[in-house]
N, C-alpha and C positions, 0 to 999 in steps of 0.2 A: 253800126249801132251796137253800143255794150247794155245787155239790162247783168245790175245786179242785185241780187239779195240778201241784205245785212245780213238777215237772221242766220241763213242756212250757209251764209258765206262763201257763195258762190256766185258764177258771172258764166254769162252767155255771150257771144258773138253773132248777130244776127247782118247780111249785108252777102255784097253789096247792095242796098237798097236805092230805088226810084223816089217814093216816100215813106213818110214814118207815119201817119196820122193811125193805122192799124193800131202800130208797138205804142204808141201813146197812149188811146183808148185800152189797151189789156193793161198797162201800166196803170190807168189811173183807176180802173174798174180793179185790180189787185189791193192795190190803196184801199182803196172804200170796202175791200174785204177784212183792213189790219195790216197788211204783208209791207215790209219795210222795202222798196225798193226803188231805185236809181235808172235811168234813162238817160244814156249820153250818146252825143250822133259825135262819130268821128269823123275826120274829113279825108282821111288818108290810113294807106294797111302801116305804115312808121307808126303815128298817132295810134293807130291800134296797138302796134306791139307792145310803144311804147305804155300805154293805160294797163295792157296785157300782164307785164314784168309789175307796176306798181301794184296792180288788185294781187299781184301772187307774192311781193314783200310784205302786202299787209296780209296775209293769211286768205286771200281767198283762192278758190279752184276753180277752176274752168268744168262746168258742167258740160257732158257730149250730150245730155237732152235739152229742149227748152226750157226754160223755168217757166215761161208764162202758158 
């Protein structure tokens, strides 16, 4: 699972995960705070890389803490 955050332009790697229903509630509880952010389940560590390389051509960075 990738969360990321327009604002501060950064992304997180969270996984392998069982379920998401957690990261969804902090994602939609962040929302309802203001905070711009994104929630994608990926299906595979490719898929990841590959979301990985696009969030970092468009200007984002991989945060080493959680953002939520």
């Amino acid at each position: 699972m990738v969360v990321e955050d327009h604002q501060a332009k950064v992304f997180t790697v969270f996984g392998p995960l069982v379920g998401d229903a957690q990261w969804t509630q902090r994602v939609e509880r962040a929302r309802e705070q203001g905070r711009n952010l994104t929630l994608c389940t990926v299906r595979s560590e490719v898929d990841a890389r590959v979301m990985m390389r696009d969030l970092a051509a468009r200007g984002f960075a991989r945060s080493e803490y959680a953002i939520l």
